[in-house]
C-alpha positions in Angstrom: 3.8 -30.6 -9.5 3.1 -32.1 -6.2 3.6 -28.7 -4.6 1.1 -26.9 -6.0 -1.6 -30.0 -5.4 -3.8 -28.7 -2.8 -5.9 -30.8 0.1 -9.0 -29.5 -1.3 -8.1 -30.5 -4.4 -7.6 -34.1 -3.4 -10.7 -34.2 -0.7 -12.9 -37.0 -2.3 -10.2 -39.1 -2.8 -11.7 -42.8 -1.1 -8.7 -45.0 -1.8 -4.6 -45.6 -3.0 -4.4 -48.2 -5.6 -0.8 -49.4 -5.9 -0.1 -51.1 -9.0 3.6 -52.4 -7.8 5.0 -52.6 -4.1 6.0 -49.2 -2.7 8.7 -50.7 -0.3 11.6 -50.2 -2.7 10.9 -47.0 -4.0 12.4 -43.8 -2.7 9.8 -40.9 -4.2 6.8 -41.5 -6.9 5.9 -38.6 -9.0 2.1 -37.4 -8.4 -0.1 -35.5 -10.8 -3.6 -34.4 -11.0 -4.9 -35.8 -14.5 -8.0 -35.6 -15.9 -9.6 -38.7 -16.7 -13.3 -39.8 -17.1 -14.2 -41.8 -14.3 -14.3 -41.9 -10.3 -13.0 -45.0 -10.3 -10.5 -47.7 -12.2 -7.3 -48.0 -13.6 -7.4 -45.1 -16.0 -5.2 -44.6 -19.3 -1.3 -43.6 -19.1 0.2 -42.1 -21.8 3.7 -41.1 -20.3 6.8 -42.6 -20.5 7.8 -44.8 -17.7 5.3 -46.5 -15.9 2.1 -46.0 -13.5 2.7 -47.0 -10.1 -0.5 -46.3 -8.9 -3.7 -44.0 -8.6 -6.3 -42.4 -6.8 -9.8 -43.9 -6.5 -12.6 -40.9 -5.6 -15.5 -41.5 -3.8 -19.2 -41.1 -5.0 -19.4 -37.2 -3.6 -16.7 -36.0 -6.6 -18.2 -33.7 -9.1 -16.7 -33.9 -12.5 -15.7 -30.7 -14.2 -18.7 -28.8 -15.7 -16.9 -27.7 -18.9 -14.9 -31.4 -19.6 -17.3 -34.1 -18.0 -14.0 -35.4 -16.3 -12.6 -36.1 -12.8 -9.5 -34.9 -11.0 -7.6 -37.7 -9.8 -4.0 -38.3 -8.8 -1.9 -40.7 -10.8 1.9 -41.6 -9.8 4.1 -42.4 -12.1 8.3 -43.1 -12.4 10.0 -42.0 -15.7 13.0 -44.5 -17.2 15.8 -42.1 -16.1 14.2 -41.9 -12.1 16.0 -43.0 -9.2 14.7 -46.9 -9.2 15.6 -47.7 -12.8 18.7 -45.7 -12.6 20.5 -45.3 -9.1 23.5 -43.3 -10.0 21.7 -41.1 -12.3 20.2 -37.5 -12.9 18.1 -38.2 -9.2 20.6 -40.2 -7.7 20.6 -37.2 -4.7 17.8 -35.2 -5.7 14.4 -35.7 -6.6 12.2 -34.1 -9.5 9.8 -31.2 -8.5 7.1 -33.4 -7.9 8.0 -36.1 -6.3 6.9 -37.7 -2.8 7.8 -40.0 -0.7 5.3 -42.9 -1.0 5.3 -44.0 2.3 3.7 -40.3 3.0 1.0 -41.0 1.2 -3.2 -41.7 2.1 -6.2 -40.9 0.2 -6.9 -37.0 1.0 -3.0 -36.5 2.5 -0.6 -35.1 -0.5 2.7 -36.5 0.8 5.8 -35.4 1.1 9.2 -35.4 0.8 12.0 -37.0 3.0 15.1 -37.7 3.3 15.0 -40.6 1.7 13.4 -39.7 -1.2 15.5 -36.7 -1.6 18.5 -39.4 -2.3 19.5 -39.5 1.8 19.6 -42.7 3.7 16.5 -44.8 4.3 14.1 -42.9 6.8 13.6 -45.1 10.6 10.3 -44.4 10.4 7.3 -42.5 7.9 
Protein backbone atom coordinates (compact mmCIF):
# COMPACT_ATOMS: atom_id res chain seq x y z
CA UNK A 1 0.00 0.00 0.00
CA UNK A 2 1.11 3.44 -0.78
CA UNK A 3 0.78 4.31 2.92
CA UNK A 4 3.05 2.20 4.25
CA UNK A 5 5.86 3.22 1.37
CA UNK A 6 8.38 5.19 3.11
CA UNK A 7 10.78 8.13 1.72
CA UNK A 8 13.68 6.19 2.60
CA UNK A 9 12.41 3.50 0.97
CA UNK A 10 12.10 5.35 -2.29
CA UNK A 11 15.54 7.59 -1.90
CA UNK A 12 17.49 6.43 -5.01
CA UNK A 13 14.80 6.71 -7.14
CA UNK A 14 16.50 8.97 -10.35
CA UNK A 15 13.41 9.13 -12.61
CA UNK A 16 9.24 8.61 -13.35
CA UNK A 17 8.70 6.72 -16.51
CA UNK A 18 5.11 7.11 -17.68
CA UNK A 19 4.10 4.58 -20.00
CA UNK A 20 0.53 6.53 -20.87
CA UNK A 21 -0.42 10.29 -20.22
CA UNK A 22 -1.22 10.97 -16.61
CA UNK A 23 -3.56 13.99 -17.49
CA UNK A 24 -6.80 11.95 -17.46
CA UNK A 25 -6.28 9.84 -14.60
CA UNK A 26 -7.57 10.59 -11.16
CA UNK A 27 -5.20 8.16 -8.74
CA UNK A 28 -2.54 5.29 -10.05
CA UNK A 29 -1.92 2.57 -7.68
CA UNK A 30 1.89 2.39 -6.41
CA UNK A 31 3.74 -0.63 -5.14
CA UNK A 32 7.15 -1.49 -4.26
CA UNK A 33 8.11 -4.76 -6.43
CA UNK A 34 10.97 -6.52 -6.55
CA UNK A 35 12.53 -6.74 -9.86
CA UNK A 36 16.16 -7.36 -11.02
CA UNK A 37 17.38 -4.32 -12.41
CA UNK A 38 17.94 -0.42 -11.63
CA UNK A 39 16.71 0.39 -14.61
CA UNK A 40 13.96 -0.53 -17.63
CA UNK A 41 10.64 -1.43 -18.12
CA UNK A 42 10.43 -4.35 -15.85
CA UNK A 43 7.87 -7.41 -16.05
CA UNK A 44 3.99 -6.95 -14.99
CA UNK A 45 2.11 -9.76 -14.05
CA UNK A 46 -1.13 -8.15 -12.69
CA UNK A 47 -4.26 -7.61 -14.16
CA UNK A 48 -4.86 -4.27 -15.66
CA UNK A 49 -2.12 -2.41 -16.93
CA UNK A 50 1.31 -0.63 -15.98
CA UNK A 51 1.14 2.92 -16.15
CA UNK A 52 4.41 3.62 -15.34
CA UNK A 53 7.67 2.97 -13.05
CA UNK A 54 10.44 4.02 -11.12
CA UNK A 55 14.01 4.27 -12.62
CA UNK A 56 16.87 4.13 -9.59
CA UNK A 57 19.92 5.64 -9.79
CA UNK A 58 23.49 3.97 -9.78
CA UNK A 59 23.80 4.42 -5.59
CA UNK A 60 20.71 1.58 -5.07
CA UNK A 61 21.89 -1.58 -3.42
CA UNK A 62 20.03 -4.64 -4.34
CA UNK A 63 18.84 -6.87 -1.64
CA UNK A 64 21.59 -9.13 -0.16
CA UNK A 65 19.40 -12.19 0.26
CA UNK A 66 17.38 -11.88 -3.48
CA UNK A 67 19.98 -9.95 -5.75
CA UNK A 68 16.87 -7.61 -6.55
CA UNK A 69 15.95 -3.95 -6.48
CA UNK A 70 13.01 -2.08 -4.81
CA UNK A 71 11.31 -0.02 -7.22
CA UNK A 72 7.84 1.43 -7.51
CA UNK A 73 5.52 0.29 -10.31
CA UNK A 74 1.95 1.99 -10.87
CA UNK A 75 -0.50 0.17 -12.15
CA UNK A 76 -4.77 0.56 -12.75
CA UNK A 77 -6.81 -2.69 -12.42
CA UNK A 78 -9.94 -3.19 -15.08
CA UNK A 79 -12.63 -2.32 -12.50
CA UNK A 80 -10.55 1.26 -11.41
CA UNK A 81 -11.95 4.52 -11.82
CA UNK A 82 -10.63 5.24 -15.67
CA UNK A 83 -12.04 2.02 -17.23
CA UNK A 84 -15.10 2.23 -15.15
CA UNK A 85 -16.44 5.65 -13.90
CA UNK A 86 -19.51 4.77 -12.12
CA UNK A 87 -18.02 1.77 -10.54
CA UNK A 88 -16.62 0.20 -7.21
CA UNK A 89 -14.07 3.66 -7.05
CA UNK A 90 -16.39 5.90 -8.69
CA UNK A 91 -16.07 8.18 -5.02
CA UNK A 92 -13.41 6.43 -3.33
CA UNK A 93 -10.10 5.22 -4.13
CA UNK A 94 -8.30 1.80 -3.30
CA UNK A 95 -5.80 1.78 -0.27
CA UNK A 96 -3.01 2.59 -2.37
CA UNK A 97 -3.73 4.85 -4.63
CA UNK A 98 -2.18 8.41 -5.43
CA UNK A 99 -2.83 11.09 -7.17
CA UNK A 100 -0.38 11.13 -10.16
CA UNK A 101 0.08 14.55 -10.41
CA UNK A 102 1.68 14.28 -6.69
CA UNK A 103 4.16 12.32 -7.85
CA UNK A 104 8.40 12.85 -8.45
CA UNK A 105 11.15 10.52 -8.16
CA UNK A 106 11.94 10.31 -4.13
CA UNK A 107 8.24 12.11 -3.31
CA UNK A 108 5.51 9.14 -2.54
CA UNK A 109 2.38 11.18 -3.55
CA UNK A 110 -0.63 11.59 -2.29
CA UNK A 111 -4.12 11.66 -2.27
CA UNK A 112 -6.52 14.55 -3.28
CA UNK A 113 -9.58 15.36 -3.82
CA UNK A 114 -9.66 14.42 -7.04
CA UNK A 115 -8.43 11.22 -6.83
CA UNK A 116 -10.61 10.39 -3.95
CA UNK A 117 -13.67 10.73 -6.74
CA UNK A 118 -14.18 14.82 -5.89
CA UNK A 119 -14.00 17.42 -8.59
CA UNK A 120 -10.79 18.09 -10.53
CA UNK A 121 -8.14 19.78 -8.17
CA UNK A 122 -7.15 23.82 -9.50
CA UNK A 123 -3.91 23.10 -8.97
CA UNK A 124 -1.30 19.97 -7.72
Amino acid sequence: MSSLITEDEIRHEADLVWLETIDGLDYVRQSLDRLPTRKGKPAYHRDGRMVGYALLGPTAKPSRASGTFRRRVFWLLPHDRDSQPEGLYAKSAPAEAVDPRTLQPRVKGYKTERSEGGPPSMAV
